[in-house]
C-alpha positions as CSV (number, residue, x, y, z in Angstrom):
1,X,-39.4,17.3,-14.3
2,X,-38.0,14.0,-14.7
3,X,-38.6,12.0,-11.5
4,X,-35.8,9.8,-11.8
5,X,-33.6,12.7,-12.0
6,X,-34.5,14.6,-9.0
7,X,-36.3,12.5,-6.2
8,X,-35.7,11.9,-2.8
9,X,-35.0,8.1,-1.0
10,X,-38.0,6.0,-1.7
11,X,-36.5,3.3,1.8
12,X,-36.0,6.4,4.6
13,X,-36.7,4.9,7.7
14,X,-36.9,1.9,6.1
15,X,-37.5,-1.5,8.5
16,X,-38.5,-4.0,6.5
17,X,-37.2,-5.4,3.1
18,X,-40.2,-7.3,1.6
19,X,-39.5,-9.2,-2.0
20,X,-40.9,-6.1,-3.9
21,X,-39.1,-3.3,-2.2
22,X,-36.0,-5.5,-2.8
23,X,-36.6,-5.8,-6.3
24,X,-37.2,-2.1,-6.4
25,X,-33.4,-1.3,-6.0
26,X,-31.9,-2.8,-9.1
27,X,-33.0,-1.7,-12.6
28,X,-31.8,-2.4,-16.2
29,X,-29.3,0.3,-16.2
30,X,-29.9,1.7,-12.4
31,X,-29.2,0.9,-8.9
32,X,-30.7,2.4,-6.1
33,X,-27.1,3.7,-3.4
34,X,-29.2,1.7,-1.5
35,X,-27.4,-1.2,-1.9
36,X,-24.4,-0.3,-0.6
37,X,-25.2,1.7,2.3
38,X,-28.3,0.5,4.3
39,X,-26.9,-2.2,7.1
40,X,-30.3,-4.0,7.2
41,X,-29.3,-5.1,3.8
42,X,-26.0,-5.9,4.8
43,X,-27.5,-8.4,7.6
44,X,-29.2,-9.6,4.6
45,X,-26.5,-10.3,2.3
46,X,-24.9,-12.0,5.5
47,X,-27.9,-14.4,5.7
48,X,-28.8,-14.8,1.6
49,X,-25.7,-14.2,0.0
50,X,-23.1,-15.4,2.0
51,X,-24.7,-18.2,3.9
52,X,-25.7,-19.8,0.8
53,X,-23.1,-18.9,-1.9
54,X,-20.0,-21.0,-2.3
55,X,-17.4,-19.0,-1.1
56,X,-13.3,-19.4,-1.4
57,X,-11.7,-20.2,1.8
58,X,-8.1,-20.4,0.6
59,X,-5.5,-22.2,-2.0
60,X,-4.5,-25.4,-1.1
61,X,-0.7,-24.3,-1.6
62,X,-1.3,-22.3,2.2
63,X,-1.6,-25.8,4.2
64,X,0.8,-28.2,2.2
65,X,1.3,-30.2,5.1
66,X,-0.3,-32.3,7.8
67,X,-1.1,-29.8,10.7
68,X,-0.9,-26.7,8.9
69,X,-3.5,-24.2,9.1
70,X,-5.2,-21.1,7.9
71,X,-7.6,-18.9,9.3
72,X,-10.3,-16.9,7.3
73,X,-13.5,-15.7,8.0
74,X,-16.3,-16.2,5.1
75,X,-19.3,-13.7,6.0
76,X,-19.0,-13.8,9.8
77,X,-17.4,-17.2,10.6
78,X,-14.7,-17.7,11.6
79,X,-13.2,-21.2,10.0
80,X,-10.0,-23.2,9.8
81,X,-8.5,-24.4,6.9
82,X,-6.4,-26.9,7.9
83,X,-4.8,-30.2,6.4
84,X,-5.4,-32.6,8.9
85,X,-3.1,-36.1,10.2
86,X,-5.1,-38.0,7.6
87,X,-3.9,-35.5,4.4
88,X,-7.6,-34.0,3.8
89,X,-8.0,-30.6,3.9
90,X,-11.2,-29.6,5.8
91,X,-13.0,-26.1,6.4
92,X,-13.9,-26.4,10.1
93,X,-15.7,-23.4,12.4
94,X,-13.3,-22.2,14.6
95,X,-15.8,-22.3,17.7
96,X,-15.5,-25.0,20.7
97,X,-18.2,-26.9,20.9
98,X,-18.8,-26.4,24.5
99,X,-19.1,-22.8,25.2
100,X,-18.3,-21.5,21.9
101,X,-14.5,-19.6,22.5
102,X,-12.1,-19.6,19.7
103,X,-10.0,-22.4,19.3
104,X,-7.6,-20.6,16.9
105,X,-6.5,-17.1,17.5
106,X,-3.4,-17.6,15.3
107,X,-3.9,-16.7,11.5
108,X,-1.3,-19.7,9.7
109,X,0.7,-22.1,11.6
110,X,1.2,-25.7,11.7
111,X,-0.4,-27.7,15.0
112,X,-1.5,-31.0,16.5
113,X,-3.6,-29.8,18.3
114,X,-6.6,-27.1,18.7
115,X,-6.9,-26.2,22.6
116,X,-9.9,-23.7,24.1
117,X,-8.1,-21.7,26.5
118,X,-11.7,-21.4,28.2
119,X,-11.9,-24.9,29.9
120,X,-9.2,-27.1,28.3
121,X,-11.1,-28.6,25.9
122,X,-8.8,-30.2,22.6
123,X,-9.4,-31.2,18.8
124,X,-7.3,-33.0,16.7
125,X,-6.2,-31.6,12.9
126,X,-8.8,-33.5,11.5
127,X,-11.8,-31.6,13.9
128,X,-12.3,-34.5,16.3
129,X,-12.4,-34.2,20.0
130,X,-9.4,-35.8,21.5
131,X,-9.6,-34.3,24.8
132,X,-12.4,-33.3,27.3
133,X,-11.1,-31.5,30.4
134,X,-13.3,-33.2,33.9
135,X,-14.4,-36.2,31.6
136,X,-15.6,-37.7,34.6
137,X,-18.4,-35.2,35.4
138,X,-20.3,-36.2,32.0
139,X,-22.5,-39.0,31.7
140,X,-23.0,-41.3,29.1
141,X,-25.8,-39.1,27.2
142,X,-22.9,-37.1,25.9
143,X,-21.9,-38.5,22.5
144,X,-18.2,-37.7,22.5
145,X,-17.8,-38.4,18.7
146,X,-20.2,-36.1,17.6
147,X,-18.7,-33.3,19.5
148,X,-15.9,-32.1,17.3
149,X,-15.4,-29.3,15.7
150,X,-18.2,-28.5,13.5
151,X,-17.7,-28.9,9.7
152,X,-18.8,-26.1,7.2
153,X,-21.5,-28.9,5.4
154,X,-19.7,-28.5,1.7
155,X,-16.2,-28.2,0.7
156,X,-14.7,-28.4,-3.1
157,X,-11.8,-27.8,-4.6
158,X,-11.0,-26.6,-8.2
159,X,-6.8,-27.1,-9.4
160,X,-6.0,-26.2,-6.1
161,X,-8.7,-23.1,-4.9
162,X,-10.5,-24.7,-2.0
163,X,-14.2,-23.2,-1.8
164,X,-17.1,-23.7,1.3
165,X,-20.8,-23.1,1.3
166,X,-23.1,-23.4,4.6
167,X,-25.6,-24.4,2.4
168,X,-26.1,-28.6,3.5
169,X,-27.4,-28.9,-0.3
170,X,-27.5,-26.7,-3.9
171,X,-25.7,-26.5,-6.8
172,X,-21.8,-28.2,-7.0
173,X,-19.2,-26.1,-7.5
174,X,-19.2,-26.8,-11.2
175,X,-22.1,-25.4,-11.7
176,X,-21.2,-22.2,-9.6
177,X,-18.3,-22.0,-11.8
178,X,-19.6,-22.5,-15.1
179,X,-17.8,-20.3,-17.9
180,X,-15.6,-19.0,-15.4
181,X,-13.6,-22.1,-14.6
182,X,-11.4,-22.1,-18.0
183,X,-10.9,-18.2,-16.9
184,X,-9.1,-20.3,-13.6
185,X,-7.4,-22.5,-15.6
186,X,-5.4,-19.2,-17.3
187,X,-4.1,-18.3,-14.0
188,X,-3.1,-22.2,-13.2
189,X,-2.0,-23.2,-16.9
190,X,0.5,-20.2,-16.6
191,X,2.4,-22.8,-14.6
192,X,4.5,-25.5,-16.9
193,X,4.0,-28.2,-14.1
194,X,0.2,-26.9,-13.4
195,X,0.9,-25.6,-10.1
196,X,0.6,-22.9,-7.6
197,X,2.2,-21.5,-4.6
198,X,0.2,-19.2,-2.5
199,X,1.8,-19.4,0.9
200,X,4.1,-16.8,0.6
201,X,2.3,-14.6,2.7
202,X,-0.1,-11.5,2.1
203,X,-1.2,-8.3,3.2
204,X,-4.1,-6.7,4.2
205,X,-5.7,-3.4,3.9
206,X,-9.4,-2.1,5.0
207,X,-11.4,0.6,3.9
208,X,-14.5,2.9,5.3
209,X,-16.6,1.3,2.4
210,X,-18.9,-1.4,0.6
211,X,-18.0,-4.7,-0.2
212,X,-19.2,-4.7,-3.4
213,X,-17.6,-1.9,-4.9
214,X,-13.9,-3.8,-5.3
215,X,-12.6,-4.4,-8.8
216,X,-14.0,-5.6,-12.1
217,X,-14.4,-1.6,-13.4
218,X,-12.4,-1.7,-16.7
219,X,-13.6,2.4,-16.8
220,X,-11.7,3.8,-14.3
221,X,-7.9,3.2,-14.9
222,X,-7.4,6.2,-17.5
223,X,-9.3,8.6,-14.8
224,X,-7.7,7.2,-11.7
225,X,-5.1,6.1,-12.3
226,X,-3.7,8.1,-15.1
227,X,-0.4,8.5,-13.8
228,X,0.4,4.6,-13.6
229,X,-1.2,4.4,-17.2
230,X,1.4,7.1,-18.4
231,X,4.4,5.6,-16.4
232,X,3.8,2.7,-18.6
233,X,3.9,3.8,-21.7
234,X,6.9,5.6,-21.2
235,X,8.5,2.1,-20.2
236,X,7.1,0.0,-23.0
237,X,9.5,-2.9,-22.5
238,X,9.1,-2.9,-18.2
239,X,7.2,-6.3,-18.6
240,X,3.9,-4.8,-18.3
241,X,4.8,-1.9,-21.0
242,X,5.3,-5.3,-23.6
243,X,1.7,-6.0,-23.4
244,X,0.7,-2.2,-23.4
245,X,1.6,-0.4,-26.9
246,X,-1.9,0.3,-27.4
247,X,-3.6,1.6,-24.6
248,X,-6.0,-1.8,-22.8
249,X,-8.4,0.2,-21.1
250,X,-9.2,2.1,-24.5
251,X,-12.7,1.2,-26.0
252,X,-10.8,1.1,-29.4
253,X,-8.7,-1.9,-28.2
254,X,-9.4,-5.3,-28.6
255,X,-10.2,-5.5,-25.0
256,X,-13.6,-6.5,-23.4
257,X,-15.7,-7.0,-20.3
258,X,-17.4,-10.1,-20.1
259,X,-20.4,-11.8,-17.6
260,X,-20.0,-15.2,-16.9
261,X,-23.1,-15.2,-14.9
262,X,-23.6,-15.7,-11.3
263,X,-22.2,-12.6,-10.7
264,X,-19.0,-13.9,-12.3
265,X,-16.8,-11.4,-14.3
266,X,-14.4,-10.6,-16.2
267,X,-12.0,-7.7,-17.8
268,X,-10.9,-9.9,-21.1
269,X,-7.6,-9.3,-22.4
270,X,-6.7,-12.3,-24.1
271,X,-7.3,-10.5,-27.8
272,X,-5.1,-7.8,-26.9
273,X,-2.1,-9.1,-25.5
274,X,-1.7,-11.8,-27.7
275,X,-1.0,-9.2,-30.4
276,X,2.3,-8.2,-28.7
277,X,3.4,-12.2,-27.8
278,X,6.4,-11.5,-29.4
279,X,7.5,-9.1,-27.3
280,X,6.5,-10.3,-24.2
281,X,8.9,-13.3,-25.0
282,X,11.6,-11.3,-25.5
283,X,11.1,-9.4,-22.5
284,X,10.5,-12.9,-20.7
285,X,13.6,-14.3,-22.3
286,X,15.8,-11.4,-20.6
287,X,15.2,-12.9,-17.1
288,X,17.1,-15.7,-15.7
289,X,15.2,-19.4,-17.0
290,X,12.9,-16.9,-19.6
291,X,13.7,-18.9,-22.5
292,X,13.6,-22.4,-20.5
293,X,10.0,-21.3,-19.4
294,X,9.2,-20.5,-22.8
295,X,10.2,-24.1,-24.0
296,X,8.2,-25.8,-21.3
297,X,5.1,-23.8,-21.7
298,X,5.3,-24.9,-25.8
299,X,5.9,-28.6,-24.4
300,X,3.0,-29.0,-21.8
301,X,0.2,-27.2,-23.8
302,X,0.9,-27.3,-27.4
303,X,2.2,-24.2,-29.7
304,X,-1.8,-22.4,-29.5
305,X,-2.5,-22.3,-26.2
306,X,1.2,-21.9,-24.7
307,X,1.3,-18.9,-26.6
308,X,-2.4,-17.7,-25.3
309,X,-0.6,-18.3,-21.6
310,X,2.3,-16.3,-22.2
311,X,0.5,-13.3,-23.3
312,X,-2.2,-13.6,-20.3
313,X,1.3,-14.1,-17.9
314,X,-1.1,-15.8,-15.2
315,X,-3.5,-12.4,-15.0
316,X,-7.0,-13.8,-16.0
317,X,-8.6,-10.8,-14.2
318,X,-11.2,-12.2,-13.1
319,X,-13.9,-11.7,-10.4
320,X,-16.5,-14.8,-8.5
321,X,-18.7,-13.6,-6.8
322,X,-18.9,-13.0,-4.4
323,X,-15.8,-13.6,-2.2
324,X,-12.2,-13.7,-4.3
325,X,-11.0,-12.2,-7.8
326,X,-7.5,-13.0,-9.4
327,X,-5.7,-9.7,-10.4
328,X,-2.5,-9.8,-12.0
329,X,-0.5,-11.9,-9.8
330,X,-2.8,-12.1,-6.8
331,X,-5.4,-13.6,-5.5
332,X,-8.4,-11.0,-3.6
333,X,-10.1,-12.0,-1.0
334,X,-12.8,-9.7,-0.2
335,X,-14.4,-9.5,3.5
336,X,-17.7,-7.8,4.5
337,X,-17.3,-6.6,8.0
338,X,-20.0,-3.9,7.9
339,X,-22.3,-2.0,5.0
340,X,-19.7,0.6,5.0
341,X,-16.4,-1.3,6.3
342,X,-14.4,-4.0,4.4
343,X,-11.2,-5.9,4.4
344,X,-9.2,-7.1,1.2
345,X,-6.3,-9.7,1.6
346,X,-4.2,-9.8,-1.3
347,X,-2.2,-13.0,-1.7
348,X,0.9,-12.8,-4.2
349,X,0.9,-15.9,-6.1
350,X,4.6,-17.8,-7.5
351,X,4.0,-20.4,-10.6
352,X,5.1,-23.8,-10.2
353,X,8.1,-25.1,-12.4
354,X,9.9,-21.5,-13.3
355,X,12.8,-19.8,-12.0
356,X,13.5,-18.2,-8.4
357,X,14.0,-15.1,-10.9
358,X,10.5,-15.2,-13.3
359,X,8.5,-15.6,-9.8
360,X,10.9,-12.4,-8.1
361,X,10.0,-10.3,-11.1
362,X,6.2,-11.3,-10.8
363,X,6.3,-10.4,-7.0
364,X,7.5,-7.0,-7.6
365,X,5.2,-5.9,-10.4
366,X,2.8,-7.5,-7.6
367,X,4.1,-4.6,-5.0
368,X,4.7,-2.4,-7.4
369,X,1.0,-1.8,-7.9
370,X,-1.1,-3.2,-5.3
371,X,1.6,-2.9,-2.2
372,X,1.0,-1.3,0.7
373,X,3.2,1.3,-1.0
374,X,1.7,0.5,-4.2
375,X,1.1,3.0,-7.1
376,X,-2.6,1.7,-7.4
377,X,-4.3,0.0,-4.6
378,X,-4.2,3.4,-2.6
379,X,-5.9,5.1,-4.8
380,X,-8.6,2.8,-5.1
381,X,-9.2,2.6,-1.2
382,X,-9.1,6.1,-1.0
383,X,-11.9,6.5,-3.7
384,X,-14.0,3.7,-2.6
385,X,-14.2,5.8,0.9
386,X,-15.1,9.0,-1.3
387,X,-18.3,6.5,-3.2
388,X,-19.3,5.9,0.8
389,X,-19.3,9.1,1.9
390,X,-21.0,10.5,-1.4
391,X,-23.9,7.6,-1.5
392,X,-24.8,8.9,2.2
393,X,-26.8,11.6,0.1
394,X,-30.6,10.8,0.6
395,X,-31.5,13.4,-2.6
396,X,-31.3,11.5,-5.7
397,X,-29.6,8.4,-4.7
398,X,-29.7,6.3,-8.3
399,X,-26.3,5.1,-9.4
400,X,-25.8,4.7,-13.3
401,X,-24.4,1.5,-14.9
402,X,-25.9,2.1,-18.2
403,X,-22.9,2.6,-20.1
404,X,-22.5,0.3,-23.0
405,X,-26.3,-1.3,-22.4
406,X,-27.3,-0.7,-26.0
407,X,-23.8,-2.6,-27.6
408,X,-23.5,-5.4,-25.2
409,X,-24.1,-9.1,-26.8
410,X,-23.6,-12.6,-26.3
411,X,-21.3,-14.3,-27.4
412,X,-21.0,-17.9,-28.5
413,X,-20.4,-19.3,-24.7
414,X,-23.5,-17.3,-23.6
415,X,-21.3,-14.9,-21.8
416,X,-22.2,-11.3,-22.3
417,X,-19.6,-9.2,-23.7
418,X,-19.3,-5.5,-23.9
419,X,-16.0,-3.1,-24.6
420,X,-13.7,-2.7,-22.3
421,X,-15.1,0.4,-20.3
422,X,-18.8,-0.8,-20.2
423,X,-20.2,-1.5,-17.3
424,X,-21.1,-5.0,-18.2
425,X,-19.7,-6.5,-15.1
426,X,-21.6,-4.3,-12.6
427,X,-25.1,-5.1,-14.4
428,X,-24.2,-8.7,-14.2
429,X,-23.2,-9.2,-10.5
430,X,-26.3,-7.2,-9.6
431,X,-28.8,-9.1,-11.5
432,X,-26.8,-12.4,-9.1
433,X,-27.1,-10.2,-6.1
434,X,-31.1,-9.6,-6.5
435,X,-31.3,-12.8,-7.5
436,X,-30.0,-14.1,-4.3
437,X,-31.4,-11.4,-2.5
438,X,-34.8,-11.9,-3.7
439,X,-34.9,-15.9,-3.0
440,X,-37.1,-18.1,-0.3
């Protein structure tokens, strides 16, 4: 018998992940359930993944002015995105530096001031301490400057998407990025003017399951949802119908997956949806400022790329691990709260110099899919909770992501490239993850 078909755990009872037993759990075409269920790797991920990764915090868009704030929390801390009196935005730990209470329990706002409720302590919008409650019980040993609000060490920004790391030193964000930044500059560029509005609120949903398993699975949407997939072809000119005459999530299509690296991915449909341009404009053109977004689009990037831009509409479908993917008209932001227990925040996102009525329509195909009432995003939670549930199974716990191993290849940017339903992505963010997982 074929021991990698029938075999129990190798890790029960398992205490201790050493390098090797690590590197045990991820194979060429294999992963061990492992992975996504054991919370001693979770605490690991905590302390190699997400302690050292860069990680989004937020779109600049959310605090466009001095004093306003959001609240996020990247692995298990808590931080503050706020645009202080000075017009920087910072990434600051929302802890007080004397005995560690919250000093923000609101999730947006705009504020002068940070206050612990504990003992009165204040901060200032730019992290400083502007008022210590009793000042005259401390000495002069107490080095009031240094006693703001502590800074996450690294923040960057790229067009707009702020992104942290706890890691005082390591690669920039550019190098992080690599390939995957022009994928960015799809979502961004489908903006005339360049910009992006991400502060017109979100919602949030949680589900009894891994982290890891959210998005970037280009094999799933004729199998779950198959009712969506036929609703759309039944409306071919509904806007998302224009770009769907030929089936996308059909391996005969000119649709890909693609690995940037880094655990960076992608569900490519450039190829595809440029072939029904055409169409797409003349669905575009039936909305309210269509045509005068048409025009502008062909004025700020030239007749090539506006037309690449159109076809995309602002969906680059893309995945960075390991935090944030941008969907459609969304962007994802994924939160580890336990092995088996995760929150997703999706963010509708409005394009800069178009009509009220182009960025009404995009919000509703938003809802349409991915609302709380959403034809899709439901049945995703709920099957991500059936994966948890299954992978609990201690006989024969290897996951396959072989499919489309043997026709992958790389292509001239040295992504890797597969068709649409291989499983290209999932080999690529867990060579990153072992990778990370693995290190000193």
């Amino acid at each position: 018998m074929n021991q990698h078909i029938i075999q129990t755990s190798n890790f029960s009872g398992k205490t201790h992940w050493d390098k090797a037993a690590l590197a045990s759990l991820v194979e060429a075409g294999r992963i061990h359930s492992r992975v996504y269920t054991d919370p001693e790797l979770f605490e690991l991920e905590l302390d190699r993944i997400f302690s050292t990764s860069w990680l989004f915090v937020g779109h600049q868009s959310e605090v466009p002015s001095p004093g306003d704030f959001q609240t996020r929390v990247l692995g298990r801390t808590s931080v503050i995105m706020v645009r202080g009196k000075d017009e920087v935005v910072r990434v600051l730990v929302n802890r007080c530096r004397h005995r560690g209470a919250q000093v923000c329990e609101t999730e947006t706002g705009n504020t002068k001031f940070f206050r612990c409720w504990y003992h009165g302590w204040v901060y200032d919008t730019n992290g400083d301490l502007a008022e210590q409650t009793g000042d005259e019980a401390y000495d002069d040993s107490m080095d009031r400057k240094a006693m703001g609000l502590t800074p996450v060490p690294r923040v960057e920004n790229y067009r707009g998407f702020v992104f942290a790391s706890f890691a005082p030193e390591g690669e920039t964000l550019t190098e992080f990025l690599g390939g995957a930044a022009a994928i960015i500059d799809l979502m961004v560029d489908a903006s005339p003017t360049g910009e992006l509005y991400a502060n017109g609120g979100s919602h949030k949903t949680e589900y009894r399951g891994n982290w890891k398993l959210v998005g970037m699975d280009g094999y799933h949407p004729l199998h779950l949802h198959a009712s969506v997939m036929e609703t759309i072809h039944r409306d071919p000119d509904s806007g998302i119908g224009s770009t769907h005459r030929s089936n996308p999530f059909d391996d005969t299509a000119a649709t890909y997956t693609r690995d940037f690296g880094h655990g960076h991915s992608m569900l490519d449909f450039r190829e595809h949806r440029i072939k029904h341009y055409e169409q797409h404009c003349e669905f575009i053109k039936k909305t309210s400022g269509g045509a005068e977004y048409i025009d502008a689009m062909h004025k700020a990037h030239g007749e090539e790329r506006a037309r690449m831009l159109l076809s995309i509409s602002g969906d680059p479908h893309l995945g960075l691990f390991p935090n944030v993917q941008l969907i459609h008209n969304q962007i994802r932001i994924v939160t580890p709260l336990a092995a088996g227990h995760t929150q997703v925040e999706m963010i509708a996102v409005r394009l800069g110099g178009v009509s009220d009525e182009i960025n009404a329509n995009r919000l509703r195909h938003h809802e349409s899919f991915y609302g709380p009432a959403g034809a899709g995003s439901p049945d995703d939670t709920e099957v991500f909770e059936r994966v948890q549930r299954g992978m609990q199974a201690e006989l024969n716990p290897w996951l396959d992501v072989s499919r489309g191993i043997a026709r992958e290849f790389t292509d001239v940017d040295g992504s890797t490239v597969g068709r649409i339903s291989d499983e290209v992505p999932q080999r690529g963010i867990f060579r990153h993850w072992i990778k990370l997982m693995t290190q000193s």
